[in-house]
C-alpha positions as CSV (number, residue, x, y, z in Angstrom):
1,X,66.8,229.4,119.0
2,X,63.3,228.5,120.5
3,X,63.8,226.4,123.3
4,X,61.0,223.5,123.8
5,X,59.2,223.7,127.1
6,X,59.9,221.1,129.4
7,X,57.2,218.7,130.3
8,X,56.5,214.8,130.4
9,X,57.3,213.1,127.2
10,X,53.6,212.8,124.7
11,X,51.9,209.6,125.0
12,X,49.6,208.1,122.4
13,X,46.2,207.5,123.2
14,X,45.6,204.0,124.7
15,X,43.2,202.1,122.7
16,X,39.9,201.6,123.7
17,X,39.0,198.3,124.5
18,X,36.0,197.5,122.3
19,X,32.7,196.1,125.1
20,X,32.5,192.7,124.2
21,X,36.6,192.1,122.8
22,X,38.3,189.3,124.4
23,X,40.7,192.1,126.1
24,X,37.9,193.7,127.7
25,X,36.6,189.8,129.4
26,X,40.0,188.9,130.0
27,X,40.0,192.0,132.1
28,X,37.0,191.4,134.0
29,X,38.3,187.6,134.4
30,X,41.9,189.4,135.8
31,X,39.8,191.5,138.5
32,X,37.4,189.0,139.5
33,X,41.1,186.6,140.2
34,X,42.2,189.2,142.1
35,X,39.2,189.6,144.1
36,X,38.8,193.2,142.9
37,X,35.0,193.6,143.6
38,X,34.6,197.2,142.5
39,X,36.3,196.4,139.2
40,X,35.1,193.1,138.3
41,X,31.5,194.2,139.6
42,X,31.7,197.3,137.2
43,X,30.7,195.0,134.4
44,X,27.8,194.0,135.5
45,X,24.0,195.9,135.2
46,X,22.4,197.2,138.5
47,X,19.8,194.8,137.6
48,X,22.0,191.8,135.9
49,X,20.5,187.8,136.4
50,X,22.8,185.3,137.8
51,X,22.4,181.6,137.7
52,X,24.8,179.0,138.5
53,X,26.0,175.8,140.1
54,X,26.0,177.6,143.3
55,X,22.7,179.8,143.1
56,X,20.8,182.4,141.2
57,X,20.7,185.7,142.4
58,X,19.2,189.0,141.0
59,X,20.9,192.3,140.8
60,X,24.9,193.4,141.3
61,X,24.5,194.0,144.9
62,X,23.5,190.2,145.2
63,X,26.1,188.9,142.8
64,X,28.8,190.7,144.6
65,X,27.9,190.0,148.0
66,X,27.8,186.1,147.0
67,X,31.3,186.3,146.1
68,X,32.4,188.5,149.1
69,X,31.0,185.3,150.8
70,X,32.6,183.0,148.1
71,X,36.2,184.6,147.9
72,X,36.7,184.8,152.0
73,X,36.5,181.3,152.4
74,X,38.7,180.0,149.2
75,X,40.7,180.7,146.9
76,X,39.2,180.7,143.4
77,X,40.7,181.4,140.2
78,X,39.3,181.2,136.4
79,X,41.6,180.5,133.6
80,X,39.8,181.2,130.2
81,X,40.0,178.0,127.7
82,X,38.1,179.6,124.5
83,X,36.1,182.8,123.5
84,X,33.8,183.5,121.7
85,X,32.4,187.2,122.4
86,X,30.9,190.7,120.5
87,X,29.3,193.7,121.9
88,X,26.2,191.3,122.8
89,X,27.4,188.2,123.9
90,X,29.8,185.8,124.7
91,X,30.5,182.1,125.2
92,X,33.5,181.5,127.3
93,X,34.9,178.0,128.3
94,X,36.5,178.3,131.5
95,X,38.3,176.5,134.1
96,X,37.9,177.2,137.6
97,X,40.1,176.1,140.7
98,X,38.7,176.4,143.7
99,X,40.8,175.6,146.9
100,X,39.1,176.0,150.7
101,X,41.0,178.5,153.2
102,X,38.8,177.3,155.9
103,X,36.2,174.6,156.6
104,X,33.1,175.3,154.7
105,X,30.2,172.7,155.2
106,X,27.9,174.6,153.7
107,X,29.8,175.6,150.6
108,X,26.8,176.1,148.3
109,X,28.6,173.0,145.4
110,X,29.5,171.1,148.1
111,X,31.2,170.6,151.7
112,X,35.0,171.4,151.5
113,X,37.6,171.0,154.3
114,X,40.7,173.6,154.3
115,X,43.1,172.7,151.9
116,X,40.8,170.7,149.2
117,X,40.5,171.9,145.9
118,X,37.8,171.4,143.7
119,X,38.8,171.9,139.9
120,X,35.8,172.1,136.6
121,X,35.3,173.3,133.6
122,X,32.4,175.2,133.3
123,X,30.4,177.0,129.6
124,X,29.4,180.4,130.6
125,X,26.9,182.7,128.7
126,X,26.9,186.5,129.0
127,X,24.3,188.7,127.9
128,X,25.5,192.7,127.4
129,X,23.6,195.8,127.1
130,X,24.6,199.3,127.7
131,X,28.3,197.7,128.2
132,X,27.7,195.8,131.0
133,X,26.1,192.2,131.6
134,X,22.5,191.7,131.9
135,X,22.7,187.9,131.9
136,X,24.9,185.5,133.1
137,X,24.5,181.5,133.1
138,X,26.4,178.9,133.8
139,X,26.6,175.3,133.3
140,X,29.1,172.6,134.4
141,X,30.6,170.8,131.7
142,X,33.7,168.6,133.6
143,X,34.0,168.0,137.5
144,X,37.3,167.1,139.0
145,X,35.8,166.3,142.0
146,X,36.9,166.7,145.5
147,X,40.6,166.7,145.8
148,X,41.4,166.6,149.5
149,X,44.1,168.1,151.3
């Protein structure tokens, strides 16, 4: 009788996560909470435009280097609250928790002592092309305030 070879047991294909899918953003929002900055700055163009509550900034270099700035100082996490994305754009309601590991006077939305948080909910608009974001905007809808320590 013809023996089978011996080998790792088939796998199926994973699916490919469609550019644009809430999978695919919810994966970007997973690496950017876990302060992955080559994987979470994968998704964005070499030349992608950033403007938010803390600054506007130009290119993925600049984007990346804010929140190498941002993320040593405090501890921020985004939960996602609703989606609404294709291969072109998407709309995304977020909540964002932001709690100071150190003093930061200067924290571009405002001074924070360690051990405040700072919780919002903030509507954020991204612009793809070529699978990656081009455009990214944000606006503040809710502010918590300061919560101090």
């Amino acid at each position: 009788m013809g023996e089978r070879p011996l080998g790792p047991p088939r796998r199926r294909a994973e699916p490919a996560v469609e550019v644009g899918s809430r999978d695919w953003f919810e994966a970007y929002l997973a690496a950017f909470n876990r302060s992955d900055f080559a994987a979470f700055g994968g998704y964005y163009a070499d030349d992608v435009e950033f403007a938010g509550q803390a600054g506007s900034f130009a290119g993925a270099a600049a984007v990346i280097a804010f929140y190498r700035e941002v993320k040593a100082r405090v501890d921020e996490t985004l939960t996602l609250l609703s989606f609404i994305g294709d291969g072109v754009r998407i709309a995304a309601e977020l909540h964002t928790s932001i709690v100071a590991r150190q003093d930061w006077p200067e924290f571009p939305t405002g001074a924070m002592r360690a051990g405040d948080r700072r919780e919002s909910t903030n509507f954020i608009f991204y612009d793809i092309a070529g699978g990656r974001f081009v455009r990214i905007r944000s606006a503040n809808f809710r502010r918590s305030g300061l919560i101090p320590a």
